[in-house]
PLY file of the C-alpha trace (Angstrom):
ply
format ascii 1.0
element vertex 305
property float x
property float y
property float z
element edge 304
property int vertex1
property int vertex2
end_header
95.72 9.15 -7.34
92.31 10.00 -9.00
91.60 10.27 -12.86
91.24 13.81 -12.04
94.60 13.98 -10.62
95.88 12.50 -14.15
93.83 14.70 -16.03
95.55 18.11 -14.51
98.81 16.49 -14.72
98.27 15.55 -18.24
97.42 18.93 -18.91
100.28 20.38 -17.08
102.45 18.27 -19.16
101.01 19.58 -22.68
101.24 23.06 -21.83
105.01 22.91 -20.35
105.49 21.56 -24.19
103.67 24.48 -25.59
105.82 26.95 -23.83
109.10 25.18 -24.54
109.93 24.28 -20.55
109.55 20.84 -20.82
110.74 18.94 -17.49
113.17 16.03 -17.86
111.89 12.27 -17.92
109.48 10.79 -19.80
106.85 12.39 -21.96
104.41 13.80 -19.89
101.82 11.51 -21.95
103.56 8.46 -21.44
104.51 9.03 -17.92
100.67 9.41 -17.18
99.93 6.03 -19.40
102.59 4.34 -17.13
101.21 5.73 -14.03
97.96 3.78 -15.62
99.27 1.02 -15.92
100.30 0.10 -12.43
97.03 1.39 -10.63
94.98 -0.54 -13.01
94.13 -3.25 -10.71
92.06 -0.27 -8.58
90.26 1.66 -11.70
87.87 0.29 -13.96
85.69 2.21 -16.32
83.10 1.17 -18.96
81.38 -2.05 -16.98
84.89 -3.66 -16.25
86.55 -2.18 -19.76
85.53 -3.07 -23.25
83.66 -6.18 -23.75
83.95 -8.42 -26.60
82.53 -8.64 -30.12
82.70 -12.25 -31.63
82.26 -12.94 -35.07
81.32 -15.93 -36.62
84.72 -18.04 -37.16
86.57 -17.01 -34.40
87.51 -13.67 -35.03
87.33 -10.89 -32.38
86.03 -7.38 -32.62
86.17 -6.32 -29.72
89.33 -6.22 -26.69
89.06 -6.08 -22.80
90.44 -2.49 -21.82
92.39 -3.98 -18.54
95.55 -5.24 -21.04
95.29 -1.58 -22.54
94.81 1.07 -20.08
94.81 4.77 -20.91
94.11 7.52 -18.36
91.55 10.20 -18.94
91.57 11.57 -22.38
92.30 15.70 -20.80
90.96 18.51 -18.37
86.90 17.86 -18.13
84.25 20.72 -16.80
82.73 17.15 -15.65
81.65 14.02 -17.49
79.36 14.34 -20.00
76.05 12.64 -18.84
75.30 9.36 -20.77
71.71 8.96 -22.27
69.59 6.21 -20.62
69.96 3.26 -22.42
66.19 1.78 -23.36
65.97 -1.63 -24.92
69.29 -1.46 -25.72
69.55 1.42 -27.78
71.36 4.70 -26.82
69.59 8.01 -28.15
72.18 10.10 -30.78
74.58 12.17 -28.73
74.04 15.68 -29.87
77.66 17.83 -31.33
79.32 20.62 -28.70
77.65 23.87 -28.68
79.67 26.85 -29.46
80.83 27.80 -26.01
81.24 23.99 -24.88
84.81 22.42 -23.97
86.03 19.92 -27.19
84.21 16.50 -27.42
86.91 13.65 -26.66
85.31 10.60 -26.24
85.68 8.38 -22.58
89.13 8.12 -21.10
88.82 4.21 -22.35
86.92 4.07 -25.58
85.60 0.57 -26.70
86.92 -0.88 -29.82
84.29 -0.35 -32.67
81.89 2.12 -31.26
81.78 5.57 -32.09
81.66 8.82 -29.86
81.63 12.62 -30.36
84.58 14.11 -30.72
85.63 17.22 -31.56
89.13 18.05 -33.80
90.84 21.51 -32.73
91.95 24.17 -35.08
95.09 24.51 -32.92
97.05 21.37 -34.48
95.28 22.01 -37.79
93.48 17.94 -37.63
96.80 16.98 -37.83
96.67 15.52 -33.93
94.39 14.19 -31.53
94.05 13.05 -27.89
91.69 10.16 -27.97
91.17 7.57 -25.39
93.97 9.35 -23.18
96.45 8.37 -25.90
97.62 10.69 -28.58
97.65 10.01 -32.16
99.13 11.65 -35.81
97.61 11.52 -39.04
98.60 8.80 -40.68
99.11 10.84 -44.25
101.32 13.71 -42.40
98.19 15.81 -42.03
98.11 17.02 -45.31
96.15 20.51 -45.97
91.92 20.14 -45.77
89.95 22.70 -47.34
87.84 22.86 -44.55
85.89 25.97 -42.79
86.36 26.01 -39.07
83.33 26.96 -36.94
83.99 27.83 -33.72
87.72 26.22 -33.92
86.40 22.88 -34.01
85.87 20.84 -36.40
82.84 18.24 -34.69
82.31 14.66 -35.65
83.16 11.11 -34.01
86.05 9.31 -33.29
86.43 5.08 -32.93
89.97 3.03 -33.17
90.78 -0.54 -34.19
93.51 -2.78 -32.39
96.39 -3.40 -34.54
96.93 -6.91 -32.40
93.98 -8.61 -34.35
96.36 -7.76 -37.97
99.70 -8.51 -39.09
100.15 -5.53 -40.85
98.29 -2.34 -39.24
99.00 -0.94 -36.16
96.61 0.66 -33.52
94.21 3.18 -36.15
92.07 5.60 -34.81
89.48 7.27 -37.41
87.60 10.65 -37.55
84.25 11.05 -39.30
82.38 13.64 -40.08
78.31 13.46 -40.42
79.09 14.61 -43.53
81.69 12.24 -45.73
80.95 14.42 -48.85
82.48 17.32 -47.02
85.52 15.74 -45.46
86.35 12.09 -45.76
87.28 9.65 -42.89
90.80 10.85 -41.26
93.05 8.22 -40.24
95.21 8.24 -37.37
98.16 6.15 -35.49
99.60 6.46 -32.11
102.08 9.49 -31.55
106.02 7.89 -30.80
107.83 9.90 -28.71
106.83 13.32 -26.89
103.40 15.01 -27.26
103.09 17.90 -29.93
103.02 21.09 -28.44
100.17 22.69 -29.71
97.70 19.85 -27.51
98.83 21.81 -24.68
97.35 25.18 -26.52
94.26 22.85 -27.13
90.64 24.63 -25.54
89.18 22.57 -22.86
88.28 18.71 -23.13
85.32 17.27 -21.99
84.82 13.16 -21.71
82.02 11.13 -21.21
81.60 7.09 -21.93
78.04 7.71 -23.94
78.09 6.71 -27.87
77.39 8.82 -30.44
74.64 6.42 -31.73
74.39 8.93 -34.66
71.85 7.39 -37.04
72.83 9.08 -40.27
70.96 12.61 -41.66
67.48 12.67 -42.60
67.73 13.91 -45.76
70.77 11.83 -47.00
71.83 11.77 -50.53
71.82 8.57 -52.63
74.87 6.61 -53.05
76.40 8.66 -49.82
78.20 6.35 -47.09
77.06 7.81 -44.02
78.76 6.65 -40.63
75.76 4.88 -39.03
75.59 3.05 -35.12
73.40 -0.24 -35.23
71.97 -0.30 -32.08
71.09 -3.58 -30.73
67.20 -3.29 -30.20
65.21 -6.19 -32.33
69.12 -7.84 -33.25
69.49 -6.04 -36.76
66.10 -6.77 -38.12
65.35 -3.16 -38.07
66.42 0.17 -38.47
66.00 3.87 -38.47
67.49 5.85 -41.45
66.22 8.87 -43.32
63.89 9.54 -40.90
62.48 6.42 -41.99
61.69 3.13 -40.35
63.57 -0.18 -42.45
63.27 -3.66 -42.11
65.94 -6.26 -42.90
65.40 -8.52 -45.89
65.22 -12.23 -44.94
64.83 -10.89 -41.44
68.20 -9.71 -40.43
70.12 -12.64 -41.34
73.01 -10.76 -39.84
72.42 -12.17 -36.25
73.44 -15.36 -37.22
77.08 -14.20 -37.79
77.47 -11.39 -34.99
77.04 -12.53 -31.32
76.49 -9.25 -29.66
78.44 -9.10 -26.29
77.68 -5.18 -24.91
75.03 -3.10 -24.90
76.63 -0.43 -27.16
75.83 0.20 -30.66
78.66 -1.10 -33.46
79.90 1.14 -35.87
79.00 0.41 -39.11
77.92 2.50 -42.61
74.28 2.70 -43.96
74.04 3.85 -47.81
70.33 4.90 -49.32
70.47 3.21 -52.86
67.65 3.71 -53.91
63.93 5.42 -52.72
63.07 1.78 -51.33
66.63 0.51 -50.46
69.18 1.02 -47.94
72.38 -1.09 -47.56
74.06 -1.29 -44.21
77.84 -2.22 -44.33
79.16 -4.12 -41.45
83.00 -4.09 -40.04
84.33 -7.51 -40.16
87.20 -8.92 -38.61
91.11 -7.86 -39.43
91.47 -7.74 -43.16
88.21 -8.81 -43.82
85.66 -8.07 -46.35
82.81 -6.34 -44.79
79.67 -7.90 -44.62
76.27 -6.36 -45.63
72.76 -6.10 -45.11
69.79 -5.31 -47.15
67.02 -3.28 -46.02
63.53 -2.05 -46.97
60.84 0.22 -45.61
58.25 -0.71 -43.67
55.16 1.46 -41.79
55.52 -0.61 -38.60
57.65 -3.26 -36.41
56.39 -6.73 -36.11
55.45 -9.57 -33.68
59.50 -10.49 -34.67
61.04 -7.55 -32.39
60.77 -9.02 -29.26
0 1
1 2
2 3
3 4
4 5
5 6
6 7
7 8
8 9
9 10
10 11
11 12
12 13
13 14
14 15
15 16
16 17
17 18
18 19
19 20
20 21
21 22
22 23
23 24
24 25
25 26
26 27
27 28
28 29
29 30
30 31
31 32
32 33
33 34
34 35
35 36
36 37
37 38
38 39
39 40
40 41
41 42
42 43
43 44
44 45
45 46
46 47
47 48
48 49
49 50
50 51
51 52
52 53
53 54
54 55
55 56
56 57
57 58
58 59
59 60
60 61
61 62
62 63
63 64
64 65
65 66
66 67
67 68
68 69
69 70
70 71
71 72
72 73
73 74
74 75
75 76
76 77
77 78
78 79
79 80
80 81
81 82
82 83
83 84
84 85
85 86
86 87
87 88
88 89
89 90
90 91
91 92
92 93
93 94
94 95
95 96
96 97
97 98
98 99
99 100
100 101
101 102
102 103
103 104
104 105
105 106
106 107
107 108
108 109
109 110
110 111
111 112
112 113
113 114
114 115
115 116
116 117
117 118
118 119
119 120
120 121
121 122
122 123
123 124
124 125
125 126
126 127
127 128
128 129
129 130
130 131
131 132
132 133
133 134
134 135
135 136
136 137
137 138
138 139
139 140
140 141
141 142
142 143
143 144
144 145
145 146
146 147
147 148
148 149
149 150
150 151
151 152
152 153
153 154
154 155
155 156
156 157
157 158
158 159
159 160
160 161
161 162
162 163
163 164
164 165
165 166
166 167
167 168
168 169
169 170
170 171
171 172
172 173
173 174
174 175
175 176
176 177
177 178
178 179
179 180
180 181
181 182
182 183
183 184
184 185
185 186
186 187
187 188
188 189
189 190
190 191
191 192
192 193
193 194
194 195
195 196
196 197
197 198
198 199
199 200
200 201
201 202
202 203
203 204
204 205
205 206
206 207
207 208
208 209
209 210
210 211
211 212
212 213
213 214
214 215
215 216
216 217
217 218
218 219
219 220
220 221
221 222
222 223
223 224
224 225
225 226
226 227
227 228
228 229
229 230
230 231
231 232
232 233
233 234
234 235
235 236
236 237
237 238
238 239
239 240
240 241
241 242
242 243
243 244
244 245
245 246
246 247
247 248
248 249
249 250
250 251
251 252
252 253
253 254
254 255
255 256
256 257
257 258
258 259
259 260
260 261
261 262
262 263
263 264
264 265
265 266
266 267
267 268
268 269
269 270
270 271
271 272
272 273
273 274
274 275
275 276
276 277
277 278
278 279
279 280
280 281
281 282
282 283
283 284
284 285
285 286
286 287
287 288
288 289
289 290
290 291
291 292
292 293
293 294
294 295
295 296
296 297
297 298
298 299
299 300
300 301
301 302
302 303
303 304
């Protein structure tokens, strides 16, 4: 059996639960994520699953995705084409177009990176299918005074293992490029059978490219904007406002993250003043984030090799 074979019986399984003929057995989610389990030794996506992220001290951003396999995230009008990778940096995925099937993300995401996905009007952002799993709000879904365009509401989704804290469990988090508008949206895995309205859900589309989304602009002082640090010159520079930045004391930040993939980390980039930006990194479990210092500069240097 194929991932396309799990995709249109994951889709099968959704709909019977929106019409209210749901077979016997097993969620059809959860029978899919078993089926993934025990073919795992034959399917690998993302270079061999997610690789790892090690911080200074031990602690681990980032998990292999063979001890947690998912299948394909829903029904795909094919993959969405990654952008060529140059020097290490991935050019910003562009949102879904109007008449394009929903953003989801790649049926294995890694831990800590960031891709396009899009929320449906259908379960009213109070579920998503993410990384072939699905997941619940963790407030409820409480009302958002949100407008819908198209019946999608577009931004990027990323999770966190809840195996690297004693308290949380698996989150997954939705962003908009605009916080101001709509703040981050937490979410934890779904127990028990999928929601129906997933199975009333437009089409899906996956693809394994990050969103790489470098921030607006224009952006407003004092604004957290989600913000992928690619891995081209370490961290010494970066690209923000439509502006090139330069690390103070030279991107000191290398000398606590040991990059171990090619794909950009999520992190947050703030413009405090005209002349300063402050990117925020994500540290280990319930750890205070680290952060970096920049300022603007015309040009790189001789020190981005």
């Amino acid at each position: 059996m194929d991932d396309s074979d799990e995709l249109l019986r994951l889709r099968r399984g959704l709909r019977d639960l929106a019409d209210g003929d749901r077979p016997a057995g097993p969620a059809p989610v959860a029978a899919v994520v078993s089926r993934g389990r025990r073919t795992r030794h034959v399917r690998r996506s993302l270079a061999a699953g997610a690789a790892t992220l090690v911080v200074a001290g031990g602690s681990v951003l980032g998990v292999s995705g063979e001890d947690r396999p998912a299948p394909p995230s829903g029904p795909t009008a094919g993959p969405v084409t990654p952008t060529r990778p140059y020097e290490g940096t991935y050019a910003p995925q562009p949102p879904s177009g109007a008449h394009d099937p929903l953003d989801t993300g790649p049926a294995r995401p890694v831990e800590g990176v960031r891709y396009r996905y899009d929320l449906s009007a259908v379960c009213d952002l109070r579920y998503a299918l993410f990384g072939g799993r699905v997941w619940e709000r963790t407030d409820g879904g409480s009302a958002v005074a949100v407008r819908w365009a198209d019946g999608r509401m577009r931004g990027f989704m990323s999770w966190t293992d809840g195996r690297r804290s004693r308290s949380e469990p698996d989150t997954a988090v939705f962003e908009t490029e605009s916080p101001a508008t709509l703040p981050a949206l937490r979410f934890r895995l779904v127990a028990g059978p999928a929601p129906e309205c997933l199975g009333r859900e437009p089409e899906r589309r996956y693809g394994v490219a990050p969103a790489a989304t470098l921030g607006p602009e224009r952006p407003e002082r004092n604004v957290r904007y989600p913000y992928d640090m690619t891995k081209e010159c370490g961290t010494r520079y970066a690209v923000f406002a439509g502006r090139l930045w330069r690390a103070e004391g030279g991107g000191r930040t290398e000398t606590h993250v040991d990059w171990a993939n090619e794909l950009p980390l999520a992190a947050f980039m703030t413009l405090t003043s005209g002349r300063t930006a402050v990117l925020e990194w994500p540290a280990g479990a319930e750890e205070t984030p680290r952060t970096t210092t920049y300022r603007p500069v015309e040009a790189r240097g001789d020190d981005c090799g």
